[in-house]
N, CA, C and O atoms as a MOPAC input file, in Angstrom:
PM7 MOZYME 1SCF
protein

 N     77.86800 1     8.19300 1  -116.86300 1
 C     76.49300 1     8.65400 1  -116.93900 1
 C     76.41500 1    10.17800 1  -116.78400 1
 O     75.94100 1    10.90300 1  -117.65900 1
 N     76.97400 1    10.67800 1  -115.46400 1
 C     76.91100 1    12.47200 1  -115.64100 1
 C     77.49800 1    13.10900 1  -116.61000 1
 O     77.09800 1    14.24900 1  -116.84200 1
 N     78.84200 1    12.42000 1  -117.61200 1
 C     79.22500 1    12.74200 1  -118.52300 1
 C     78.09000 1    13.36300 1  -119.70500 1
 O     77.92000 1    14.46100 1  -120.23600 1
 N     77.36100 1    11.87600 1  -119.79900 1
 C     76.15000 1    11.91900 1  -120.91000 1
 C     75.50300 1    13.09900 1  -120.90800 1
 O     75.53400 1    13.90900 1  -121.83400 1
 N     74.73900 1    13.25700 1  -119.58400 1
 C     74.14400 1    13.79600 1  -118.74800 1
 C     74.20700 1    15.03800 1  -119.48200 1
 O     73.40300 1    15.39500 1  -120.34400 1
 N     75.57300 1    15.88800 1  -118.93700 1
 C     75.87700 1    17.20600 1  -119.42200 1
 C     76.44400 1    17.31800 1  -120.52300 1
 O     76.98900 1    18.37100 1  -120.85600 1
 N     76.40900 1    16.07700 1  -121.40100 1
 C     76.42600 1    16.62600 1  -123.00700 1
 C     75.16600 1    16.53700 1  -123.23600 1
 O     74.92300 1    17.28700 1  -124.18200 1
 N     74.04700 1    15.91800 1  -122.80700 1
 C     72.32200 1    16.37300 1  -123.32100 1
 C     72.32100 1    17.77100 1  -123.12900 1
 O     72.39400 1    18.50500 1  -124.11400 1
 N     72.23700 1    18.29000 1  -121.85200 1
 C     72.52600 1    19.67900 1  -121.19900 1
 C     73.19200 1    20.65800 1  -122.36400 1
 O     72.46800 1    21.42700 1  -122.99600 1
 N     74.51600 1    20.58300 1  -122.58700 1
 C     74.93600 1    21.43400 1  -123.80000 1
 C     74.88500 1    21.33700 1  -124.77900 1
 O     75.55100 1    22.15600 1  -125.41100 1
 N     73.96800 1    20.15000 1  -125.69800 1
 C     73.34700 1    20.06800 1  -126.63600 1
 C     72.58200 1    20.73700 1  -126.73700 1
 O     72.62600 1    21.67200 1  -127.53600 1
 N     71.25600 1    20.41400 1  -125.68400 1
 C     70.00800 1    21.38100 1  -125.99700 1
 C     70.45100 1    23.03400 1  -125.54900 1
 O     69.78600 1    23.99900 1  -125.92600 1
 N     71.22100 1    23.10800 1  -125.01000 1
 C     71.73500 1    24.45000 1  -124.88200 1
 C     71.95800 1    25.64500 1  -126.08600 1
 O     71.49300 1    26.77500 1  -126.22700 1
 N     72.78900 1    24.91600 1  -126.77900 1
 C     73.35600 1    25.12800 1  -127.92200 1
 C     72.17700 1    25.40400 1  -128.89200 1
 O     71.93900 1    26.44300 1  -129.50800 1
 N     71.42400 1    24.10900 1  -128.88200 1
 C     70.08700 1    24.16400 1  -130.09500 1
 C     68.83100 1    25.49000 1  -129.38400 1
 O     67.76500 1    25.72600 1  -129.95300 1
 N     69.27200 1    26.19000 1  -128.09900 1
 C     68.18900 1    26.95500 1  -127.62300 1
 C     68.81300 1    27.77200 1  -128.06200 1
 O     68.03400 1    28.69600 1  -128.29900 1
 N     69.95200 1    28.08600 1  -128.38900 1
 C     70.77000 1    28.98400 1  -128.59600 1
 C     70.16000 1    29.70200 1  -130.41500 1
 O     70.12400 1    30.85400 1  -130.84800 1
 N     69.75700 1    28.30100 1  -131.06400 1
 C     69.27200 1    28.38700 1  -132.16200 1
 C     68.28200 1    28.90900 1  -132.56300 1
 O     67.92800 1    29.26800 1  -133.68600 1
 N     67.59900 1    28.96100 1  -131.09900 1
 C     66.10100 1    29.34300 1  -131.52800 1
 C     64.99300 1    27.73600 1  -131.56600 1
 O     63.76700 1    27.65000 1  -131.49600 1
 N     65.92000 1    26.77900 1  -131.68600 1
 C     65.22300 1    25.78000 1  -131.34500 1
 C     63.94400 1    25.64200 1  -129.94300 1
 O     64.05400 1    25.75900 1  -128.72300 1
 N     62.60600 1    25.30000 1  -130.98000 1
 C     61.83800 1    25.28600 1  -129.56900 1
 C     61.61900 1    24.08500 1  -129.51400 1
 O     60.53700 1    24.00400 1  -128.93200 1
 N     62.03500 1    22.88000 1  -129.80400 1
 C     61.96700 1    21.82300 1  -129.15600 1
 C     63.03200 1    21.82000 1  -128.04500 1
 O     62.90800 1    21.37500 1  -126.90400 1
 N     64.02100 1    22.36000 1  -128.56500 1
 C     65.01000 1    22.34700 1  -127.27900 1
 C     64.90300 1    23.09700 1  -125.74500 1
 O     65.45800 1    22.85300 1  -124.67400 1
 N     63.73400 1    24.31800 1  -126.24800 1
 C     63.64000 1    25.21300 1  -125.32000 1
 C     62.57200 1    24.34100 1  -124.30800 1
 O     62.72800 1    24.30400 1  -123.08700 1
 N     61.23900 1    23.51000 1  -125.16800 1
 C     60.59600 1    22.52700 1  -124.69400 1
 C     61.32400 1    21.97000 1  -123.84300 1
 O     61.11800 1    22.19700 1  -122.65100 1
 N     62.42000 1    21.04700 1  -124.27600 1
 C     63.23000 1    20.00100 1  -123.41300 1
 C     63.68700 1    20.48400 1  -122.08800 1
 O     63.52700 1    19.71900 1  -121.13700 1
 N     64.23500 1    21.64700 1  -121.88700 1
 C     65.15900 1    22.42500 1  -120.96300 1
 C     63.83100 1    22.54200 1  -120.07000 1
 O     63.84000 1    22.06200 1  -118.93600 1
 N     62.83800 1    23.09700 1  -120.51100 1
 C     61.33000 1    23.62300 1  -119.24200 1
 C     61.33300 1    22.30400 1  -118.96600 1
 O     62.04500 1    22.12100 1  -117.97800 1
 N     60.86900 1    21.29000 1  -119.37800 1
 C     60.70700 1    19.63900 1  -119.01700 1
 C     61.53400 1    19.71700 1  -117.75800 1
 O     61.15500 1    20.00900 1  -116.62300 1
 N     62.62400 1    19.42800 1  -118.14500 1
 C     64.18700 1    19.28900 1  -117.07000 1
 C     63.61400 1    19.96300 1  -115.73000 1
 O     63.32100 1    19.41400 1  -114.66800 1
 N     63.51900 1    21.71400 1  -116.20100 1
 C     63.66200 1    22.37700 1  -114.87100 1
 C     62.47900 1    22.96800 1  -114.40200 1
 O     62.48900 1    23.73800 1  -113.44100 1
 N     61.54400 1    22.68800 1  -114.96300 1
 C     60.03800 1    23.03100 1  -114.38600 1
 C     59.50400 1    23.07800 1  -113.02600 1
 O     58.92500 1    23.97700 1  -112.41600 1
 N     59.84600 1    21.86500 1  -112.69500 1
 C     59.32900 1    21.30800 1  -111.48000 1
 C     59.72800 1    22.54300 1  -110.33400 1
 O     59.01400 1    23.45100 1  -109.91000 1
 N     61.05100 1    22.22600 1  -110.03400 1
 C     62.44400 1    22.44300 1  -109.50300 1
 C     62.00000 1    24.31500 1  -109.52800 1
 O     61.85300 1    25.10800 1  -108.59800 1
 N     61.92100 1    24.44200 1  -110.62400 1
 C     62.06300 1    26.19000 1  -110.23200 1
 C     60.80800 1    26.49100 1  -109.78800 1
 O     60.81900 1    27.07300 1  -108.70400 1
 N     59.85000 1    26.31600 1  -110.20500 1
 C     58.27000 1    26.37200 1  -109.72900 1
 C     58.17900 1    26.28400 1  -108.06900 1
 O     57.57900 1    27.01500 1  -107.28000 1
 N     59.10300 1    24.97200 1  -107.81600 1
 C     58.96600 1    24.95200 1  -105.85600 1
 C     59.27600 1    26.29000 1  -105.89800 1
 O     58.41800 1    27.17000 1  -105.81600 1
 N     60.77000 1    26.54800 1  -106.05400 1
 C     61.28600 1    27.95500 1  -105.62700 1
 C     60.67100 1    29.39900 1  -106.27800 1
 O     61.15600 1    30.50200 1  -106.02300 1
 N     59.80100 1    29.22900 1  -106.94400 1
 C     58.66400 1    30.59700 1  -107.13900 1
 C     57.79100 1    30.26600 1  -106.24300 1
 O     57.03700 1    31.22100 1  -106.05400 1
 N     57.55500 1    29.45800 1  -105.66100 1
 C     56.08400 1    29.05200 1  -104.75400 1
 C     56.38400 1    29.80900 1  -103.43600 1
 O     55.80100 1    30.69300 1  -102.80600 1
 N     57.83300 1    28.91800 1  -103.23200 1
 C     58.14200 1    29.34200 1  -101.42500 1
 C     58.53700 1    30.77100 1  -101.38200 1
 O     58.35700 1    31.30200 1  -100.28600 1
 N     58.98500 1    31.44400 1  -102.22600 1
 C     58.98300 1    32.93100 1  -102.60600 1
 C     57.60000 1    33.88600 1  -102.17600 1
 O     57.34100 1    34.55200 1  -101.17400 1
 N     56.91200 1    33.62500 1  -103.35100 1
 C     55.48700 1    34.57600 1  -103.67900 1
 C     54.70100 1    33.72500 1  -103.00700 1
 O     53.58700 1    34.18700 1  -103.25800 1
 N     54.49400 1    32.56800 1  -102.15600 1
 C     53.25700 1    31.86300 1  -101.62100 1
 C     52.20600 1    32.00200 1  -102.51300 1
 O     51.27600 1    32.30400 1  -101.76500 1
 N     51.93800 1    31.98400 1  -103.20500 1
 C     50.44400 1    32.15900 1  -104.46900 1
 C     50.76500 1    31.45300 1  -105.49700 1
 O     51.72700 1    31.87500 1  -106.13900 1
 N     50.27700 1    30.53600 1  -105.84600 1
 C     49.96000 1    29.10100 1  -107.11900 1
 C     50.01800 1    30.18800 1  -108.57800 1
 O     50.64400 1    29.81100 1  -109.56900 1
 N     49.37400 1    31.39800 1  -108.56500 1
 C     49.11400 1    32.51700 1  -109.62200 1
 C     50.30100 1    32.91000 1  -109.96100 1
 O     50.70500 1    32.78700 1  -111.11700 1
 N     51.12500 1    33.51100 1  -108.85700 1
 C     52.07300 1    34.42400 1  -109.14200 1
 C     53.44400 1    33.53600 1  -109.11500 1
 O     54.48400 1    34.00700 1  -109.57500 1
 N     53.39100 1    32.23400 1  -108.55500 1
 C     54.58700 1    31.56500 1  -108.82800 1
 C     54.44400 1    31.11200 1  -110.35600 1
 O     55.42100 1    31.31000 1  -111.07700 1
 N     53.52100 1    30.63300 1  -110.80100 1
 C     53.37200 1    30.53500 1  -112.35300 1
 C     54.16200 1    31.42600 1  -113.24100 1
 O     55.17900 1    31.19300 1  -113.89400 1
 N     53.12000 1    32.99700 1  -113.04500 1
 C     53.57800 1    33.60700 1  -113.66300 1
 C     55.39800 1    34.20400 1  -113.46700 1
 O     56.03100 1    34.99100 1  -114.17100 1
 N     55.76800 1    33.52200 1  -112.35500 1
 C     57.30800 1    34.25500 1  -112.14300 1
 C     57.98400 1    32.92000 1  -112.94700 1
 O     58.74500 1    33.12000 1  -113.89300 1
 N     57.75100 1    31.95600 1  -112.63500 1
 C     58.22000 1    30.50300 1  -113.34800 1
 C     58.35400 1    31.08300 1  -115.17200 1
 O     59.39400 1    31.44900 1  -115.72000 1
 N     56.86400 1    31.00200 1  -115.84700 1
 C     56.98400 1    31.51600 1  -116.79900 1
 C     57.56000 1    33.10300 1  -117.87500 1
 O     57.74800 1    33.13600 1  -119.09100 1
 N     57.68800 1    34.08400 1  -116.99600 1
 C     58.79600 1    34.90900 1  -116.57600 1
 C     60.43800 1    34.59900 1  -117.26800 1
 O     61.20800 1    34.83400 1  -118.19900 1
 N     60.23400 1    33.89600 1  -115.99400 1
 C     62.19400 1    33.02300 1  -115.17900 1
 C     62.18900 1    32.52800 1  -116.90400 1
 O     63.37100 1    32.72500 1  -117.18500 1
 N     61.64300 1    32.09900 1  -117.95900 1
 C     62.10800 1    31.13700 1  -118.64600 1
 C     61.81400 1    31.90300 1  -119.82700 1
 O     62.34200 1    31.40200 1  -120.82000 1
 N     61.21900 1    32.84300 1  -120.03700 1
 C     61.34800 1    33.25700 1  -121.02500 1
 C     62.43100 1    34.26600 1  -121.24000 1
 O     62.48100 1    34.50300 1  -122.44700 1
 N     63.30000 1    34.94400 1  -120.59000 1
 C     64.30700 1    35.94300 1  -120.06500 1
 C     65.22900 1    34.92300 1  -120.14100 1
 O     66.25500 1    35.16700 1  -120.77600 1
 N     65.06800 1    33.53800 1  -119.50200 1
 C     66.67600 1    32.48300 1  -120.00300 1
 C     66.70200 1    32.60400 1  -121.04000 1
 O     67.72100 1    33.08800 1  -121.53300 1
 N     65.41800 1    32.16600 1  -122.01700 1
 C     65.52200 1    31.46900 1  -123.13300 1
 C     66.18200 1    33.06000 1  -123.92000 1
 O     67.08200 1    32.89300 1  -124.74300 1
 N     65.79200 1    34.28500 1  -123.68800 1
 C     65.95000 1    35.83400 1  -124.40500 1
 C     67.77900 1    35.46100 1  -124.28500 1
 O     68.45500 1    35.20600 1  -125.28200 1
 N     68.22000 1    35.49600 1  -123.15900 1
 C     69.41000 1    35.76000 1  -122.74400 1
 C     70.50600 1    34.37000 1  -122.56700 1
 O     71.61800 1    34.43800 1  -122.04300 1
 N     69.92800 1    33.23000 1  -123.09700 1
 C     71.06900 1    32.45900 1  -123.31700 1
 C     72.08600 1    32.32000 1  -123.78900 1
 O     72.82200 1    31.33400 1  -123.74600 1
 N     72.27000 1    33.58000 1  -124.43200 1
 C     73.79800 1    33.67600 1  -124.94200 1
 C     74.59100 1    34.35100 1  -124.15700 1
 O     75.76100 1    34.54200 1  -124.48800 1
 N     74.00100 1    34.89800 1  -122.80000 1
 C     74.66200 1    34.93800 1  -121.79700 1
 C     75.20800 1    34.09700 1  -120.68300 1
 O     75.98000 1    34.53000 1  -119.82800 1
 N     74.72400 1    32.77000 1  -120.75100 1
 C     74.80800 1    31.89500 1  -119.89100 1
 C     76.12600 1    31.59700 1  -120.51800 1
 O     76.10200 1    31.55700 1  -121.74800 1
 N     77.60500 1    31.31500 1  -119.76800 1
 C     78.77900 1    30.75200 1  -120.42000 1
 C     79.47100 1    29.46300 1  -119.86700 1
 O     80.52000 1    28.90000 1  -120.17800 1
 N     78.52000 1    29.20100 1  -118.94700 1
 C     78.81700 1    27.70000 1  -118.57000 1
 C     79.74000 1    27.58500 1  -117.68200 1
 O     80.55200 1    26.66000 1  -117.65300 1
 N     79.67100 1    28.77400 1  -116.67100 1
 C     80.77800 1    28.96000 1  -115.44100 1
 C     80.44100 1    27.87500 1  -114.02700 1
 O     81.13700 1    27.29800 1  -113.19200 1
 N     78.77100 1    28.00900 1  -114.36400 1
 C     78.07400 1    26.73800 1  -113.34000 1
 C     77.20000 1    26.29900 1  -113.87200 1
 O     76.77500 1    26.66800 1  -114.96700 1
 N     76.81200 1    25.51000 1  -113.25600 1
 C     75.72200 1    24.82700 1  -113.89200 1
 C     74.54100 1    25.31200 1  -114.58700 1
 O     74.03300 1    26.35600 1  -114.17600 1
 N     73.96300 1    24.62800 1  -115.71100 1
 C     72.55900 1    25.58700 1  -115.90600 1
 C     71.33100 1    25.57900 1  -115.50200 1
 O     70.39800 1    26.18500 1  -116.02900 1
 N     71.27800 1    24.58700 1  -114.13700 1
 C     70.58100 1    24.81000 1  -113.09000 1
 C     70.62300 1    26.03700 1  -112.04500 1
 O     69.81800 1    26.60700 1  -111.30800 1
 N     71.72900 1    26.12000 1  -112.31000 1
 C     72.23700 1    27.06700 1  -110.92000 1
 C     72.40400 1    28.39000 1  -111.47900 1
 O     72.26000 1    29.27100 1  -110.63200 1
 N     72.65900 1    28.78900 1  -112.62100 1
 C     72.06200 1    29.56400 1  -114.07900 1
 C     70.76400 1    30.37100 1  -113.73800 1
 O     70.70500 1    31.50100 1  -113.25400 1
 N     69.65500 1    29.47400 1  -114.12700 1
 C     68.26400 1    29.53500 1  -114.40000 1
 C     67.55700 1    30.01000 1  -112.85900 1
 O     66.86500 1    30.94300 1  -112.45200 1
 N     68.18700 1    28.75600 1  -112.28600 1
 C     67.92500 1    29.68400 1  -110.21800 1
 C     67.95600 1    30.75600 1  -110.25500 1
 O     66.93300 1    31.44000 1  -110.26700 1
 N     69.08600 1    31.21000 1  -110.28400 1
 C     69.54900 1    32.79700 1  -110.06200 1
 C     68.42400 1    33.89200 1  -110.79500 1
 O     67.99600 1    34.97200 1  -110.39000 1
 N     68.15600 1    33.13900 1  -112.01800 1
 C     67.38400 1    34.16700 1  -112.83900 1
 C     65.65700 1    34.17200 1  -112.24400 1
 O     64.82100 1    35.07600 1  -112.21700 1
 N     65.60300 1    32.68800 1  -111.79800 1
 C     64.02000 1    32.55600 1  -111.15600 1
 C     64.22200 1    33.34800 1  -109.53000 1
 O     63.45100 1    34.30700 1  -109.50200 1
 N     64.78800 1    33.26300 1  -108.58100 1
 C     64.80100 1    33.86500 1  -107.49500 1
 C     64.63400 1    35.54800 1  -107.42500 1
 O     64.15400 1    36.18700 1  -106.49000 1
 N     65.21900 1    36.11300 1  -108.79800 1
 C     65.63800 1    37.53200 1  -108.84200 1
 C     64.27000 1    37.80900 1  -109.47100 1
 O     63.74700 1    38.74700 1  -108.86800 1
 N     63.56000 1    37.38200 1  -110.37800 1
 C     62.36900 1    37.31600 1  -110.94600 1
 C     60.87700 1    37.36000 1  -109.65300 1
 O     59.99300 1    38.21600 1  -109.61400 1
 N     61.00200 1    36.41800 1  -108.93800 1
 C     60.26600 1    36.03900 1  -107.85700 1
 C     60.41300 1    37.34000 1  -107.01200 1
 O     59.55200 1    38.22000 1  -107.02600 1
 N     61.52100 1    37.40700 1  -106.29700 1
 C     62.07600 1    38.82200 1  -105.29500 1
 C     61.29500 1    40.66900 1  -106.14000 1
 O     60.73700 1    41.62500 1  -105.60200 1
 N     61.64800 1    40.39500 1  -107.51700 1
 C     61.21100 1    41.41600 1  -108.22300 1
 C     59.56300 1    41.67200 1  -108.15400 1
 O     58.99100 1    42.74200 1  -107.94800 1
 N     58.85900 1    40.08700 1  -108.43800 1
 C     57.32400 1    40.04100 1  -108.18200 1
 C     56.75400 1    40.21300 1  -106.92200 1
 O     55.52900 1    40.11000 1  -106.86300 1
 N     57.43700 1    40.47800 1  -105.79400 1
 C     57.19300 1    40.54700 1  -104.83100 1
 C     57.14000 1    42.40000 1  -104.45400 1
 O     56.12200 1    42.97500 1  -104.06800 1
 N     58.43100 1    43.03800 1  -104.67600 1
 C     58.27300 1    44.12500 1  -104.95400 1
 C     57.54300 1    44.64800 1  -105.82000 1
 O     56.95700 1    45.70300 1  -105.57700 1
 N     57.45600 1    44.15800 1  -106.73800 1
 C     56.00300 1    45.01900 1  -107.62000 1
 C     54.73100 1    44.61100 1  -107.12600 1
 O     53.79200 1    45.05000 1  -107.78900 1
 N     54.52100 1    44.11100 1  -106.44500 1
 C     53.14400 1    43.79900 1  -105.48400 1
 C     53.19400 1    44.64800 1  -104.12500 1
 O     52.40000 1    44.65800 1  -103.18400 1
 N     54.08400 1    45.17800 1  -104.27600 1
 C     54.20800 1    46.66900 1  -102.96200 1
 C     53.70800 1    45.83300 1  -101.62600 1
 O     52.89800 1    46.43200 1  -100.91900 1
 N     54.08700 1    44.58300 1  -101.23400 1
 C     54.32300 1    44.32300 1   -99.90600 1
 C     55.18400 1    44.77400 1   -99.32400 1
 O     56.27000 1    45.22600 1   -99.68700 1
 N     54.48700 1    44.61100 1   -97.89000 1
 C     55.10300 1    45.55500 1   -96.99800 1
 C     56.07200 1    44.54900 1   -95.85300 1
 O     55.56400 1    43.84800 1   -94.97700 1
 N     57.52800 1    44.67900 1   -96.10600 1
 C     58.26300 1    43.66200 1   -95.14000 1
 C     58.29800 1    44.29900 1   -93.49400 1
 O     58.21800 1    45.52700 1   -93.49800 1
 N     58.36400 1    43.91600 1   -92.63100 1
 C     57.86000 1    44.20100 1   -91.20100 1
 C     59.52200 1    44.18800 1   -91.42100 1
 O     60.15400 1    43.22600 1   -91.85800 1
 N     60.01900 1    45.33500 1   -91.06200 1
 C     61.07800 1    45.23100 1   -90.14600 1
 C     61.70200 1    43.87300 1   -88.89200 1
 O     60.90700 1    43.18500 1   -88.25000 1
 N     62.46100 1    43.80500 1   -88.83400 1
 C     62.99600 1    42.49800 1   -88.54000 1
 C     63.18900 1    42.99100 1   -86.59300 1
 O     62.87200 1    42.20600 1   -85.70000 1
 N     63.82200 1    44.56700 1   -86.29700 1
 C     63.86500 1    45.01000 1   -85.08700 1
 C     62.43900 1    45.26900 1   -83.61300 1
 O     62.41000 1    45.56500 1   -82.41900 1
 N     61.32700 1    44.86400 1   -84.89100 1
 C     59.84100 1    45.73100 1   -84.09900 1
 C     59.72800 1    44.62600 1   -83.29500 1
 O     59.61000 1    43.49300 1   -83.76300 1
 N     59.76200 1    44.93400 1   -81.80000 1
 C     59.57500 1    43.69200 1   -81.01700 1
 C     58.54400 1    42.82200 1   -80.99700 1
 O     58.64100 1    41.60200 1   -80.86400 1
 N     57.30200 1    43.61200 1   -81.16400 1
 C     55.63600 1    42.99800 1   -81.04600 1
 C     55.66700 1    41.54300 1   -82.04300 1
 O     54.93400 1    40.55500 1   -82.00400 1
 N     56.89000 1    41.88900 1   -82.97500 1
 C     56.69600 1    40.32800 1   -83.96200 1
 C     57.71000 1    39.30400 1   -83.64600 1
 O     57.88000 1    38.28600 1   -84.31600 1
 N     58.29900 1    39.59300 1   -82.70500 1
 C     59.02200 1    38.29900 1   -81.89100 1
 C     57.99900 1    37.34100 1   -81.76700 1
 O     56.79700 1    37.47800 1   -81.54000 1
 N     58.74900 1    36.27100 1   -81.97000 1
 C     58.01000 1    34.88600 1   -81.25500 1
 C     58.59000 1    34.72800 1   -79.30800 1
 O     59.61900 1    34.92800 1   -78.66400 1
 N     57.00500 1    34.20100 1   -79.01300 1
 C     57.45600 1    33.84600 1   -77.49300 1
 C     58.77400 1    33.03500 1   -77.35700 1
 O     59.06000 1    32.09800 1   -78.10300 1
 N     59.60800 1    33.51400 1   -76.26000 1
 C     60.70500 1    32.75100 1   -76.36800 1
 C     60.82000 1    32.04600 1   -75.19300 1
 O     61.85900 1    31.51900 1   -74.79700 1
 N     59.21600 1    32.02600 1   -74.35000 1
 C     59.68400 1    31.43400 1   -73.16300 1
 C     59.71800 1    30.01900 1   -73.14800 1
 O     59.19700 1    29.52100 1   -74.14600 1
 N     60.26300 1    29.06200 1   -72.15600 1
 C     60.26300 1    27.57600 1   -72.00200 1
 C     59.22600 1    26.89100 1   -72.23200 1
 O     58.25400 1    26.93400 1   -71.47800 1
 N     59.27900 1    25.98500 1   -73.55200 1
 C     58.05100 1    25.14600 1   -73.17800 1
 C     58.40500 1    23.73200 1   -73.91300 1
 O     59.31800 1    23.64600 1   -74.73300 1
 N     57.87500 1    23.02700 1   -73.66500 1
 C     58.05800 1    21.44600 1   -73.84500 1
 C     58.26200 1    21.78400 1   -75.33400 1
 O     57.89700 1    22.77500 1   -75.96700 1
 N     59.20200 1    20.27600 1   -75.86300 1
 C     59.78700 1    20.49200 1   -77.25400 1
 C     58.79600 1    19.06400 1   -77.70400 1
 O     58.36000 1    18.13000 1   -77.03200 1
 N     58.70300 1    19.38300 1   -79.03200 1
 C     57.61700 1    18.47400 1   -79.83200 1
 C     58.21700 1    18.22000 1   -80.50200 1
 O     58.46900 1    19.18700 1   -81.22000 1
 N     59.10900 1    16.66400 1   -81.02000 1
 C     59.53200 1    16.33300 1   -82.27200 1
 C     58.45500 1    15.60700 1   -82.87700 1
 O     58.57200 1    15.55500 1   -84.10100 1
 N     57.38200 1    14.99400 1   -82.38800 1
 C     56.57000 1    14.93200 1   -83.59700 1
 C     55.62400 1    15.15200 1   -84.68000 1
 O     54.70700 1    14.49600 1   -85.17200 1
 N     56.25000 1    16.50900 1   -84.92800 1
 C     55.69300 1    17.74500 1   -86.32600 1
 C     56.10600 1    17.21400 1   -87.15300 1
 O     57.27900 1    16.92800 1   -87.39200 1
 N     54.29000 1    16.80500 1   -88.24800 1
 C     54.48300 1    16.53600 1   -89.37600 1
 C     54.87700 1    17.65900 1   -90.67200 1
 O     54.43200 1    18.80600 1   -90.73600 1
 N     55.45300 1    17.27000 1   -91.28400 1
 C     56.02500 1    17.89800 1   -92.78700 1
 C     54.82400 1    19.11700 1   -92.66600 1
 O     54.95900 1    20.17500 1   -92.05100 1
 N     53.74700 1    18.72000 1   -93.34100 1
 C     52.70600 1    19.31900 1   -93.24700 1
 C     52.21100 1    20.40800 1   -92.22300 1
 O     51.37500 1    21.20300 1   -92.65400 1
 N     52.58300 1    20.52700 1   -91.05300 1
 C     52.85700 1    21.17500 1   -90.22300 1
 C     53.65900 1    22.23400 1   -90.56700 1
 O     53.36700 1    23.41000 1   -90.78100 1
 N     54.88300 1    21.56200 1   -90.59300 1
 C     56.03000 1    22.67100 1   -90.19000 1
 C     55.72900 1    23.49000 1   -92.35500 1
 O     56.56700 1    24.27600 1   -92.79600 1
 N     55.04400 1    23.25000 1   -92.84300 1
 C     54.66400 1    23.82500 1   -94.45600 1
 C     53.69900 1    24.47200 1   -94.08800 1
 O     53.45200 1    25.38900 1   -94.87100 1
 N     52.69100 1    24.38000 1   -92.80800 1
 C     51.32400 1    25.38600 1   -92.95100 1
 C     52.37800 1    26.29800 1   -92.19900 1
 O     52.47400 1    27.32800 1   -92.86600 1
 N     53.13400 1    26.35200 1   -91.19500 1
 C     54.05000 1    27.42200 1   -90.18800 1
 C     54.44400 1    28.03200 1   -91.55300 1
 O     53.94300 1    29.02000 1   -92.09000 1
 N     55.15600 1    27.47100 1   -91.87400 1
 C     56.16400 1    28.43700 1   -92.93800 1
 C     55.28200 1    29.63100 1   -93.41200 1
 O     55.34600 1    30.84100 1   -93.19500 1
 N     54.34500 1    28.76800 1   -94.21600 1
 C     53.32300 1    29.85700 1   -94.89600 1
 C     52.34500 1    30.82800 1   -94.34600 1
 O     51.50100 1    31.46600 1   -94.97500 1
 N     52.66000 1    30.84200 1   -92.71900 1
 C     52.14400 1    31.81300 1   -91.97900 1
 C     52.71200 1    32.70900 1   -91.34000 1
 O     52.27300 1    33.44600 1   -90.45800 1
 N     54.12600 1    32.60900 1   -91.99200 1
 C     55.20100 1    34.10400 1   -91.33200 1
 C     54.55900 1    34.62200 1   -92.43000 1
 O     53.81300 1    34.10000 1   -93.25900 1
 N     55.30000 1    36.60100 1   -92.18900 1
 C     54.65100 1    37.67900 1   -92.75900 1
 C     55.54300 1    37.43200 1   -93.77800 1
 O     56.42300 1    36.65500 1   -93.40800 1
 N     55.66500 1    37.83900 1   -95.05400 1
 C     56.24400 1    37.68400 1   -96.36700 1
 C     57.84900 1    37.64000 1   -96.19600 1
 O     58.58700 1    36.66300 1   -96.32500 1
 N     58.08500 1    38.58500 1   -95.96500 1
 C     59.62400 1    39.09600 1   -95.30800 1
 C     60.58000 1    37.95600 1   -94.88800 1
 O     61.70800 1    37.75200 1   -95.33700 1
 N     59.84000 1    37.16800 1   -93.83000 1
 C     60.88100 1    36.34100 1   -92.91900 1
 C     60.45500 1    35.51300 1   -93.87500 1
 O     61.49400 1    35.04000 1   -94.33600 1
 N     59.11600 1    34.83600 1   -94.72400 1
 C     58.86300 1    33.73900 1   -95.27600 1
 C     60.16500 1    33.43500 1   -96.34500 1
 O     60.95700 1    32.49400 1   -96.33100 1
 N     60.06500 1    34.71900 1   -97.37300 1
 C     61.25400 1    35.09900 1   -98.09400 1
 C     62.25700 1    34.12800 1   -97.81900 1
 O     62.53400 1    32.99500 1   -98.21300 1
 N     62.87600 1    35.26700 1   -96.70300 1
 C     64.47700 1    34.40800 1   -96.15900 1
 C     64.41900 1    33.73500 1   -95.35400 1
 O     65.45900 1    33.55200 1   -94.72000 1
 N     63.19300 1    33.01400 1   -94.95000 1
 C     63.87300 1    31.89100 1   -94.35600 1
 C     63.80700 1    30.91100 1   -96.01300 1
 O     64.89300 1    30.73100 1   -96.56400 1
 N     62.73500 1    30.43400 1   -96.58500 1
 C     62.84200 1    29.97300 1   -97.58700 1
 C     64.10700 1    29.93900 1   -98.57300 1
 O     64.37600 1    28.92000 1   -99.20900 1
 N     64.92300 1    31.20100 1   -98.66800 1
 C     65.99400 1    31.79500 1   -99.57100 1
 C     67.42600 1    30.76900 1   -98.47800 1
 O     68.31000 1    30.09000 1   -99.00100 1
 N     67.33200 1    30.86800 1   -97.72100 1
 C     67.94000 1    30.46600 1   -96.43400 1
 C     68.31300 1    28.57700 1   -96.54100 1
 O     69.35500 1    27.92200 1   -96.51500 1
 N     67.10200 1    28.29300 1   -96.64500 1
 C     66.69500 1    26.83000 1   -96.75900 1
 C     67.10800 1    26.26800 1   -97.88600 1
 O     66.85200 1    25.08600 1   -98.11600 1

């Protein structure tokens, strides 16, 4: 079956290679979802992960004759959506808080431990660090 798998994969590869836009269709199908999380947890904004998603895929589709099949073309297309995302972030001239300024420590004193934080929870936390740590911890994860 993964055999199959990654001859669909370097089929439509090949036919994107062509200029084929059904194939280029097929490939967004595949990896849409998947790269979209990772523009989201990046840029936090539904707007700007779009536009980095749609970005990320038009620059594959420009530069697929650079892709040579050293890894996967998931792991390909990542690379190109993360660097895309990181880039949209800098051109939005946010400002990353230094990581040394003490005032943005979290309290570190003792206090009772809570394992029962829902998903939902620990997703509104995330999205309430300052961009910076959201970044890498996300990049991290």
């Amino acid at each position: 079956m993964a055999e199959k798998h990654k001859n669909i994969h370097h089929t439509l590869i090949n036919r994107c290679r062509e200029g084929d836009r059904y194939a280029q269709r097929r490939l967004y199908d595949l990896y849409a979802k998947a790269m979209y999380n990772i523009c989201f947890r990046i840029t936090n904004n539904q707007e700007d992960a779009e536009d980095v998603l749609q970005d990320a895929f038009v620059s594959a589709f420009r530069n697929i004759n650079g892709y040579k099949g050293e890894a996967t073309f998931g792991a390909w297309l990542k690379r190109i959506v993360i660097n895309k995302a990181l880039n949209a972030i800098k051109k939005s001239q946010l400002e990353f808080v230094p990581i040394d300024e003490p005032e943005h420590y979290v309290d570190e004193s003792p206090a009772e431990l809570d394992f029962g934080v829902s998903i939902d929870q620990v997703k509104m936390a995330i999205n309430q660090l300052p961009d910076g740590y959201r970044v890498v911890f996300s990049l991290y994860l």
